[in-house]
N, C-alpha and C positions, 0 to 999 in steps of 0.2 A: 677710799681704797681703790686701785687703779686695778682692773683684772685686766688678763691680753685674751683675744680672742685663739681659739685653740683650731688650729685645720683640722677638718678631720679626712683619716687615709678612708680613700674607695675599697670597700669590701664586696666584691663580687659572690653574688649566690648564685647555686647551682640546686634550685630545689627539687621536687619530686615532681613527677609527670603528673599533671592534674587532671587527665583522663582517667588515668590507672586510681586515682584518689576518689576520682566522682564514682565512679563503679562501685568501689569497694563501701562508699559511703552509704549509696543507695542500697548495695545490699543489707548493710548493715541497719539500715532505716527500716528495710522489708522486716529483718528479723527480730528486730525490737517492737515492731507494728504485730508482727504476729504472737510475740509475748505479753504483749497487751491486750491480746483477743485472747489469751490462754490464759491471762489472770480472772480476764472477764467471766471465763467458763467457770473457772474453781472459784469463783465470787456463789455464782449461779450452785454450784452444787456444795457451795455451805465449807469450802473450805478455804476459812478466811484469813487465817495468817499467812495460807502460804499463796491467796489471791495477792492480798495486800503489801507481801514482796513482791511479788511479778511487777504489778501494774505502775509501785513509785520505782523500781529498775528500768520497766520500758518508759515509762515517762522521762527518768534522767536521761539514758541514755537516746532517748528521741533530739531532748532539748541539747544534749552534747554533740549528736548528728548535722542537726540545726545549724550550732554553733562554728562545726566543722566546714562545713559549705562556705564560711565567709573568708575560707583559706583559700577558696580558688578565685586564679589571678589570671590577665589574661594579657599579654605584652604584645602591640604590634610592631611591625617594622618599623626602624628607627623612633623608637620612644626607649623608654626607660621609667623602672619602677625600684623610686627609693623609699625604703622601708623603714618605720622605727617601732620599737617594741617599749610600752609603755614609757616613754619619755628617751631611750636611746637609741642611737643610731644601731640596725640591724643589718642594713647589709642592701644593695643594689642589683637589682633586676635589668640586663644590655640586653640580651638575647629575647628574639619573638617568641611567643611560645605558650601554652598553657600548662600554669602552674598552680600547685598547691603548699604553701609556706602556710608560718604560723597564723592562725585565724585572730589572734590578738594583735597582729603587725595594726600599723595603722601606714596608709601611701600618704608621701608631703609630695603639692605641687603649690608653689607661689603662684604660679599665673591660674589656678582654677580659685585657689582662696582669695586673691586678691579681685576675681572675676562676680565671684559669688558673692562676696562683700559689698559689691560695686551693686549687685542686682537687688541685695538689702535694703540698702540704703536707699536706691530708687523705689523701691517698692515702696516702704515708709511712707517716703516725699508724698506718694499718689500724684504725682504734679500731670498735668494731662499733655505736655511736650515734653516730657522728656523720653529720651532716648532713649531703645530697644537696647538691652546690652547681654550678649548669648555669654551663657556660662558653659564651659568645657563639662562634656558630660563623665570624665577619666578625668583623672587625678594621676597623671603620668608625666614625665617629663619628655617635651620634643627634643628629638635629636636631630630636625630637619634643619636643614638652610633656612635663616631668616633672612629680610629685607628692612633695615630700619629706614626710613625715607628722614632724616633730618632737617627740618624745619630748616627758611631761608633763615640766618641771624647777621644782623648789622655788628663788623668787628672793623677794629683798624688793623692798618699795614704797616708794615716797616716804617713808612714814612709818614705814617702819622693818617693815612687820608681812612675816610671813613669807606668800607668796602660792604657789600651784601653778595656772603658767601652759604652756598647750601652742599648736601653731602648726600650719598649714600651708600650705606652700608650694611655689607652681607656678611651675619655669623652664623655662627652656631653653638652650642654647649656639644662637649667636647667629654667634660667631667660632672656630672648629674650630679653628684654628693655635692659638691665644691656651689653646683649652682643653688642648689637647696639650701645651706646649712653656713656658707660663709658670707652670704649678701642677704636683706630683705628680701631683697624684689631683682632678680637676677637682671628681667627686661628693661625696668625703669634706670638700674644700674649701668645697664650699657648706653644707654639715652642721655644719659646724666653726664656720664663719661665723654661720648660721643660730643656733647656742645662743647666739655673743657677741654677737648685736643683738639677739633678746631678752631676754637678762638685762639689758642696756646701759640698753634703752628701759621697759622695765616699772621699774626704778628709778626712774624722771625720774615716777614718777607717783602720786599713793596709789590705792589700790585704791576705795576711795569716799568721799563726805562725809563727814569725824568732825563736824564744826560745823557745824548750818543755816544759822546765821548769817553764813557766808564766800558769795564773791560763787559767783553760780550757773553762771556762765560756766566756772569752774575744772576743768579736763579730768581725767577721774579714768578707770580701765583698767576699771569697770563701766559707767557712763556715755556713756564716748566711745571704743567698740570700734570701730567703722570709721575715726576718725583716728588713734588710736595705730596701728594695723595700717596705716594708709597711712604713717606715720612710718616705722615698722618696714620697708618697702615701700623708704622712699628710702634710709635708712641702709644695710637690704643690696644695695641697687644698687650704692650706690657701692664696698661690701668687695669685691663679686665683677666689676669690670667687667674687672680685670684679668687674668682667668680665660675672659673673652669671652661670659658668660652674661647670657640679658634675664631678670629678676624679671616675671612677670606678672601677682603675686596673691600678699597673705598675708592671712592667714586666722586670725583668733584662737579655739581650737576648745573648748580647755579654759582655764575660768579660776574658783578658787577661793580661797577663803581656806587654810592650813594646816592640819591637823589640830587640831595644838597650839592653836589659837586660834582652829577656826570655832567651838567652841560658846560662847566667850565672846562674841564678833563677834555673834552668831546672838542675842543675848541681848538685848545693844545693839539691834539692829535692830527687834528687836521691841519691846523699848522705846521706843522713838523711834514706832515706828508707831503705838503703844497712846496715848501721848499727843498726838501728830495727830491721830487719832478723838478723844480723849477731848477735845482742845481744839476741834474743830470742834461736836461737840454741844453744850456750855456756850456756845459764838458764838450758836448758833441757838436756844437754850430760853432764853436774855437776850431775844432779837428776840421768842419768841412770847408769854413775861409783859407784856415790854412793850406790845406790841399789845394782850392781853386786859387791863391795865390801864388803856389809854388808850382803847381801844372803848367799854369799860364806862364810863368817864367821860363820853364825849361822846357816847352815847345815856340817859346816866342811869337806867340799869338799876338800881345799885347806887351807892349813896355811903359810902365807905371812909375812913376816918381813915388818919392813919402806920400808927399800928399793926397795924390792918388789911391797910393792902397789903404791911407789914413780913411778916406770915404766910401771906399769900397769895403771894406773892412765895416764900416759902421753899417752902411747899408742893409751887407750879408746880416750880421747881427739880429738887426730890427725885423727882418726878416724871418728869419729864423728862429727869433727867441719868442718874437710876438704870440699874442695869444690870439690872436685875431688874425683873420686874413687880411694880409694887408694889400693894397692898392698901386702896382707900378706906375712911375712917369716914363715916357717913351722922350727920349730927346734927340733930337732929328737932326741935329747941327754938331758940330763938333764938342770934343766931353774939355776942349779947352777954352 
């Protein structure tokens, strides 16, 4: 039988001042304390049925006092306390403040259960390395900005090549109930989530230009780092809204090529770069023969046959294109 998970809506509470509670409380402790010293008296002077109600009256009502105390609640800034009353959702605490609700509520927090679970379970172990792990001393849910640092993960690109790309990302729950009550583990959900929209989206992409000749608009994951990352941005919005959290930032931190294939990559790139140079000086030492070929003509310095500017022309060239300092012949005698 297939059931559907049910949202539940945020019920905001607005309970009673828990100073004005403690007060009332304590009085009322004093005067059930003092009717338990007045049962005592009428015990002492022999009249016992009506000791024997006094003292189980001020007993109940001590142990109902008791009781009462565990209705006070105390909310710092940006936190939140969601409540539930014997197995149902009761209602959420936003507001800082000190309160007093129902003393049977019980507060859910994933990340102290799943913290204190953690410290169980170590403890058991008794293993003598392992790790210290602090359990949240409240049972309340953060409403602060978090920082999830995503692990580097090896994914491919568009074009097939193996990349090693990392992430970071800052939320926050937004909706307490939603984080509580529609995911396990609100933290480990966004984490989970977090590696499948980056693997999802760094796919849809190549890592950079293989062809100069492709249009230059083409979004590549070196290139156009702040829109893939705002991609990234909207895709995991929508995985985690159901979980009640705002996305307020992702962050592309690490992003390389493979191991297996940066130094061939690394290879390419520099190839491609050595021929950009190499084709921008041969642009420009064509522009400067030409000019000193056509200077010399129309001040008539020098009149040149083909031939001539055939090896003048080569000359400039070697000259100019070389990568080396080259070496003049001085010729002393006529250039025919």
């Amino acid at each position: 039988m297939k059931t559907e998970n049910k949202n539940i809506e945020e019920k905001i509470l607005h309970p009673a001042n828990g100073v004005v509670m403690l007060v009332i409380n304590l009085i009322i402790l004093v005067a059930f304390g003092f009717l338990f010293a007045f049962g005592i008296r009428q015990a002492v002077d022999k009249h016992v049925v009506a000791a024997v109600i006094m003292i189980v009256a001020a007993c109940i009502g001590m142990v109902a006092v008791c009781i009462a105390f565990g209705g006070l609640k105390t909310v710092r800034p940006n936190e939140a306390l969601v409540l539930t009353l014997f197995g149902a959702y009761y209602g959420t605490i936003r507001e800082s403040g000190f309160y007093f609700v129902n003393p049977f509520c019980e507060s859910n927090s994933p990340v102290y259960d799943k913290a204190r679970s953690a410290a169980i379970k170590a403890a058991k172990s008794k293993s003598d390395d392992m790790e210290v792990i602090s359990v949240p001393t409240r049972k309340r849910v953060s409403l602060k900005s978090n920082t999830l640092k995503n692990e580097k993960q090896k994914v491919n690109d568009g074009m097939g090549n193996p990349i090693v790309i990392g992430t970071n990302v800052i939320w926050r729950v937004s909706n307490p109930t939603k984080a509580v009550f529609n995911v396990e583990d609100y933290a480990e959900f966004i984490s989970i989530q977090t590696d499948s929209t980056v693997r999802n989206i760094a796919r849809l992409y190549p890592y950079d230009v293989v062809d100069e000749d492709n249009d230059e608009s083409e979004k590549t994951l070196r290139g156009s780092v702040q829109e893939i990352a705002d991609r990234m941005e909207e895709a995991l919005q929508e995985r985690v809204n159901v979980a009640g959290i705002i996305i307020e930032d992702v962050k592309i931190t690490n992003l390389a090529y493979s191991e297996e294939i940066a130094a061939a990559m690394l290879q390419r790139q520099q190839a491609t770069a050595i021929i950009a140079a190499r084709q921008k000086i041969v642009d420009g030492a064509v522009g400067m023969v030409k000019m000193a070929i056509d200077k010399l003509g129309d001040e008539e310095i020098v009149l040149l046959d083909e031939e001539r500017k055939a090896a003048m022309v080569s000359n400039l060239l070697v000259v100019l294109c070389s990568g080396k300092d080259t070496q003049p012949i001085v010729n002393s005698g006529s250039i025919y």
